[in-house]
N, C-alpha and C positions, 0 to 999 in steps of 0.2 A: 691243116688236116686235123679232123676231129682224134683224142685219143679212141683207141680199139679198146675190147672189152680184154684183148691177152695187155695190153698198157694200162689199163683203166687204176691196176692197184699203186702203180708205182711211184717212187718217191726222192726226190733226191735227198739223200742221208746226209754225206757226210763227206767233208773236205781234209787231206793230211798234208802235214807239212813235217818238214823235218826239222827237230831244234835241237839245237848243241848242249844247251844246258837246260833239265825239264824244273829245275826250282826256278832259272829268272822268267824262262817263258813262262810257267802258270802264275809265278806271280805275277806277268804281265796281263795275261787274260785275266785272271781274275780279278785282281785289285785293280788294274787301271779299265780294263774293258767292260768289265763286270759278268763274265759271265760265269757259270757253274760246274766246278769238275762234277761230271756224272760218273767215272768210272776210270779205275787203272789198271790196266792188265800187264803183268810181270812177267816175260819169259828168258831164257836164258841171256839170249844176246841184247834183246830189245825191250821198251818199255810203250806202253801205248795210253795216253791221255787222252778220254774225250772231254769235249766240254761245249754247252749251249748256255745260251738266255733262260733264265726262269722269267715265264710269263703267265704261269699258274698261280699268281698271288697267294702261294702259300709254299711252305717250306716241303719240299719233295723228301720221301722218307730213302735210306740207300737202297732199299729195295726197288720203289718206284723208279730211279735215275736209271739203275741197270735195268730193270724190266723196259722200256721207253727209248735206247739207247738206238737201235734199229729201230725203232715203230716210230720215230719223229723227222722233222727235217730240221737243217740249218746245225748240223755235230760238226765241231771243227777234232780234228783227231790231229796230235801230238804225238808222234815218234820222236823216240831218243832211243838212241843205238848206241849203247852202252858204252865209256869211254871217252868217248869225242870231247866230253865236257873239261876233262885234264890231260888232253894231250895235246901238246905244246905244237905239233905239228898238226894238227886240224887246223884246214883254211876253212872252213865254214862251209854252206849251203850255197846257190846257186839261189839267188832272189828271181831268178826267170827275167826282169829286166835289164839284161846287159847280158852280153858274151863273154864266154862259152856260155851258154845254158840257158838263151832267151826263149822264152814260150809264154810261161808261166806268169801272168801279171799282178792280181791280187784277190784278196779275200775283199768285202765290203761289209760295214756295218750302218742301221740308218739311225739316226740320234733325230731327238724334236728339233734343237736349234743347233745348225753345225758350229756356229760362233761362240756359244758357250760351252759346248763339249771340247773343243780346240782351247780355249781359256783353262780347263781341268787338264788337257794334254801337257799344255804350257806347263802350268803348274806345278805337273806330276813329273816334269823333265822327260817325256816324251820329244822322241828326234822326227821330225817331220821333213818329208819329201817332198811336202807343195802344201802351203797354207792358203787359208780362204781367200788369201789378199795377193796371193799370185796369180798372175797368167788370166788368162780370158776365163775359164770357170772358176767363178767368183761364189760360189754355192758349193764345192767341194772339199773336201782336205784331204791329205793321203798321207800318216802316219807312218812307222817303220815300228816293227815288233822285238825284241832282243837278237833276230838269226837276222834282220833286215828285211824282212817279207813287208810289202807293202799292204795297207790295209785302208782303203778308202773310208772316207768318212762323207756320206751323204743325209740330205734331210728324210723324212719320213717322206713327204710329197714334192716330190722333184718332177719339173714339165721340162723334155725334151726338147 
């Protein structure tokens, strides 16, 4: 079905996950994933992290990030709910893969060559949930993020 002209604007924004500690998750995103915090919003109990790919070949100013924050697609948002990160008694998030709390499956990122981005994973002591050399999809990888959220790793052009 064609979009309608009340659909015509819309976008898919922005995906959130919940992590337990926001210093190892962005440094997960950022340094291993490579993507760009855009903005961090402080409020009493909670803290909110976006972040995207820069693919504007030039260094976004913090204006720009926030201005663009809604007006792009592909924002992963990072809640942290203050706390969780030192208490002894947090059992963590719910990866949506297993019970209680199965839904939820993953995020995807698409890299040029899955086998040398999985070699930088290796490297980077990245804990992986299925490498390219497992199981019948031999073109895939599925990484694990600091709270366990799965993160697939596919090529740019992937034939069904």
């Amino acid at each position: 079905m064609p979009r309608t002209a009340e659909t015509a604007s819309f976008k898919f924004n922005h995906t959130m996950l919940r992590v337990k500690d926001p210093k190892v998750s962005l440094a997960f995103y950022q340094d291993i994933i490579g993507m760009e915090l855009l903005s961090e919003k402080k409020f009493a109990d909670f803290t909110l992290y976006f972040l995207a790919f820069n693919h504007d070949g030039r260094e976004l100013t913090p204006e720009e990030k926030e201005a663009t924050r809604f007006a792009r697609e592909g924002i992963l948002e990072l809640t942290h709910n203050h706390g969780t990160e030192s208490d002894p008694n947090f059992q963590g998030y719910a990866s949506g893969n297993s019970d209680p709390g199965r839904g939820f499956g993953h995020i995807a990122i698409t890299v040029d060559d899955v086998e040398v981005a999985c070699e930088r994973f290796e490297k980077l002591g990245v804990q992986f949930k299925k490498r390219p050399s497992d199981g019948k999809m031999r073109h895939i990888a599925f990484i694990l993020d600091p709270d366990g959220y799965w993160i697939e790793v596919v090529p740019n052009v992937l034939k069904l």
